[in-house]
C-alpha positions in Angstrom: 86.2 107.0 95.7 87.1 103.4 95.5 85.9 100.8 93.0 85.8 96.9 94.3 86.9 94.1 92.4 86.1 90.4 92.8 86.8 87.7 91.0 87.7 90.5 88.0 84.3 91.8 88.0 83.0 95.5 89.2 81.3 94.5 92.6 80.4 97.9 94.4 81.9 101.3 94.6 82.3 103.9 97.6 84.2 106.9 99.6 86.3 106.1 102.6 86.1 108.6 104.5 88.3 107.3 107.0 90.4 104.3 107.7 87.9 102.3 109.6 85.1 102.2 106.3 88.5 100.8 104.4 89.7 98.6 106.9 86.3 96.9 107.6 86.3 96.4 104.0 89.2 95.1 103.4 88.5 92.5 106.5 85.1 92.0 104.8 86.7 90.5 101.6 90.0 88.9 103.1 88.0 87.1 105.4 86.2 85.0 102.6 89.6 84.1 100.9 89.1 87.0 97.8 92.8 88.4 99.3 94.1 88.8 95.9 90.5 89.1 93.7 89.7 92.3 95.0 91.0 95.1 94.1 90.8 98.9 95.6 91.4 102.0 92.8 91.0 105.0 94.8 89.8 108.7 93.4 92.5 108.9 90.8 89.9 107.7 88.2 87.1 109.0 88.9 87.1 112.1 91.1 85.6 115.2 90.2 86.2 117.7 92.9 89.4 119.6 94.0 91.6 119.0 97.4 92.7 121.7 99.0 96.6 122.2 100.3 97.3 122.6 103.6 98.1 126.2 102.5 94.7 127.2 101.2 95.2 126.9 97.8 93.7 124.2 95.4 95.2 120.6 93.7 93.9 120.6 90.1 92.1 117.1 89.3 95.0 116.5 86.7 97.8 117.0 90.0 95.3 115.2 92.0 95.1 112.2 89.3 98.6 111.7 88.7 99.7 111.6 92.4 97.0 108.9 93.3 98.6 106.8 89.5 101.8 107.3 91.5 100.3 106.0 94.4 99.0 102.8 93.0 101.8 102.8 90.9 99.7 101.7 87.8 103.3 103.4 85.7 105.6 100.9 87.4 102.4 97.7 87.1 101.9 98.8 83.0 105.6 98.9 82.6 106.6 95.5 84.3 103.9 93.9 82.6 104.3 95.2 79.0 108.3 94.1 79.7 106.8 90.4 80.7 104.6 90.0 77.7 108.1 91.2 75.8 106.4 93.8 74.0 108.1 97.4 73.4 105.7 100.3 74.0 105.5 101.3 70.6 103.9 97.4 70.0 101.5 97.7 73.3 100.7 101.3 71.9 99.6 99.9 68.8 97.3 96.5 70.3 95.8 99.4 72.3 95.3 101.7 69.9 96.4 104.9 71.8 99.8 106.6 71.0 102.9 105.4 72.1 103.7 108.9 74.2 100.4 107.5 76.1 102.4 104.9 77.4 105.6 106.5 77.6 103.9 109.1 80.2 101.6 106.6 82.2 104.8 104.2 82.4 106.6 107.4 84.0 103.6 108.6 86.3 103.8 111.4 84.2 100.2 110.8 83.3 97.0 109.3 84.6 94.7 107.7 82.4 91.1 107.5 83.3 89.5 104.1 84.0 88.2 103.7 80.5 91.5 104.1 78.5 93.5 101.8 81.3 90.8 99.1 80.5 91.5 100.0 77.0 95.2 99.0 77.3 94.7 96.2 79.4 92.0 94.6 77.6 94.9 94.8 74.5 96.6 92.2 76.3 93.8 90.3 78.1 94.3 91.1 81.3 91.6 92.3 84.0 91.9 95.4 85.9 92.0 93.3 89.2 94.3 90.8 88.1 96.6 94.2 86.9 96.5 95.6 90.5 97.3 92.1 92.1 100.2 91.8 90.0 103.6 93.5 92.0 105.3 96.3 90.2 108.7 95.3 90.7 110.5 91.8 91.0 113.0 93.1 93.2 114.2 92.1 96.5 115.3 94.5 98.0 113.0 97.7 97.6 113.9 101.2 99.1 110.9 103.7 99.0 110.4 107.6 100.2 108.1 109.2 101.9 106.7 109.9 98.7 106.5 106.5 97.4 104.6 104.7 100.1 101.1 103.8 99.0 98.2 105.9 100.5 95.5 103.8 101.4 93.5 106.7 103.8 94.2 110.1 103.9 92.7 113.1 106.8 92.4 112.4 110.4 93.9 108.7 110.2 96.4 108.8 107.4 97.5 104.9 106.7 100.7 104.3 104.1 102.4 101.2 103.1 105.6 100.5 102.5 106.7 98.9 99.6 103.8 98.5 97.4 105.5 97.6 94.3 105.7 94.0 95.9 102.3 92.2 96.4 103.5 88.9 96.6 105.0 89.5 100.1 104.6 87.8 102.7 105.2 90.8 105.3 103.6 94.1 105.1 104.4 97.9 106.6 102.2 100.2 107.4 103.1 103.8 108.7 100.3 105.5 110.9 99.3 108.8 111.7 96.3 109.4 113.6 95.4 113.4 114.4 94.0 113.4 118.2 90.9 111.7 118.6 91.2 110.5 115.3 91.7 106.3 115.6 90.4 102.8 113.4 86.8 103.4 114.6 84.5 102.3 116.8 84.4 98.6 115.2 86.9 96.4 116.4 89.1 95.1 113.5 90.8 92.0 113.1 93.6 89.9 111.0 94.3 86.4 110.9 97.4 86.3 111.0 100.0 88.2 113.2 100.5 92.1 114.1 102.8 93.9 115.9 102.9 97.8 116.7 105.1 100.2 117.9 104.3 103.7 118.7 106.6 106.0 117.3 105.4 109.4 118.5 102.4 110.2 121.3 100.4 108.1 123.1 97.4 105.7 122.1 94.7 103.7 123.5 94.5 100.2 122.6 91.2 98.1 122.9 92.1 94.2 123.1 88.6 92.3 123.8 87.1 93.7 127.1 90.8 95.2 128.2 92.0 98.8 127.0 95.8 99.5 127.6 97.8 103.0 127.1 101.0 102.9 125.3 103.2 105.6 124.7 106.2 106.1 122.5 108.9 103.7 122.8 106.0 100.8 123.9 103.7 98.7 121.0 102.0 95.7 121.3 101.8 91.8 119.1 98.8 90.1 118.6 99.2 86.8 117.5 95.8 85.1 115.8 92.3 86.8 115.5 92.0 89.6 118.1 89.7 91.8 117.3 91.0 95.1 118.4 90.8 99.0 118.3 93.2 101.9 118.3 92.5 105.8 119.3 95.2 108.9 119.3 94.2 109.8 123.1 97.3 112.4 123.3 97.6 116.3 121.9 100.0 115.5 119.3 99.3 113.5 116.2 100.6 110.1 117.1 102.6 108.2 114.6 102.9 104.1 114.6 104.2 101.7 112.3 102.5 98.4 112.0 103.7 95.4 110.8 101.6 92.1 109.6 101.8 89.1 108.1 100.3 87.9 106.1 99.5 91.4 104.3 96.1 93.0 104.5 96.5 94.6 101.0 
């Protein structure tokens, strides 16, 4: 489940399923200069259900929630804003009026509070909930993440991760791709203004530039440079990894 933000305000919600509902999406919005109005809070809020393991057993919505709070890093946002404002948890505990552990634990990713108490805090210090996500969780410049603390952005047949999320005021993004076979961006054509280049790390892909399709295997990639609308699909046996870089970012 993802809630959209523009301009601050609650403008639709909806379940990508796969990477090409998101992408089109994201495209959608980007394209009418909303980059940084719109804002994408995935299931941690809101979901209900529980996600099986690859080994059969189940993640508890409480797991569940604080893996996708990590993933958005909404810990590492709080934190870097409460430290901005200059107030000490126990002061932005207080202006919220929730406990101070509260924010001990979210500002850990020990805990994931639900969309009503995060507008709680947030609303303490006058700030909207897209204006939160927009802002970059770290002021560093030089940012080393794990596999672990790459964004999701789609998960299942096409899994999509970005590198580096605690900075959204980059100019150039990461992504890391894995597409299952068959799996791909979808049968729409997407497109950046911009620049993007690809390498394919693992398998073998097909490409769809305009009217021209080209295979590339590992080792090979491809640049586009402007609007090209294009497609991607895992055409191999073996999931097929690629990293994509762009500029400027999509997210």
């Amino acid at each position: 489940m993802a809630l959209i933000f523009l301009h601050g305000k609650l403008l639709a919600s909806c379940i990508f399923t796969d990477c090409q509902q998101w992408f089109v999406a994201s495209r959608a919005l980007s394209a009418q200069t909303f980059f940084y109005d719109y804002l994408l809070i995935t299931e941690f809020m809101l979901t209900e259900a529980k996600t099986p393991r690859k080994d059969g057993s189940k993640t508890s919505r409480e797991e569940r929630s604080r893996q996708e709070a990590s993933d958005l890093a909404v810990g590492a946002r709080l934190k870097a804003l409460r430290e901005k404002l200059g107030l000490s948890q126990r002061e932005l505990a207080k202006r919220a009026g929730v406990t101070n552990t509260t924010i001990s634990l979210i500002e850990q990713e020990a805990h994931a509070p639900s969309l009503a108490s995060l507008h709680r805090i947030l609303s303490a210090v006058s700030i909207s909930m897209a204006d939160f996500f927009a802002l970059p969780a770290s002021q560093q410049n030089v940012i080393f993440n794990s596999a672990s603390d790459m964004m999701v952005v789609s998960r299942g047949a096409a899994d999509l991760r970005v590198l580096a999320p605690e900075r959204r005021d980059k100019a150039l993004q990461m992504f890391l791709e894995r597409y299952e076979p068959g799996a791909g961006t979808g049968d729409a054509p997407i497109s950046h203004e911009g620049e993007t280049a690809v390498v394919v790390i693992r398998g073998t892909v097909e490409v769809t530039v305009g009217e021209k399709t080209h295979r590339i295997r590992a080792g090979g990639g491809y640049q586009l440079i402007g609007r090209q609308p294009y497609s991607l699909t895992n055409i191999g046996n073996v999931t097929a990894v690629v990293a994509c870089a762009c500029t400027p970012p999509m997210i």
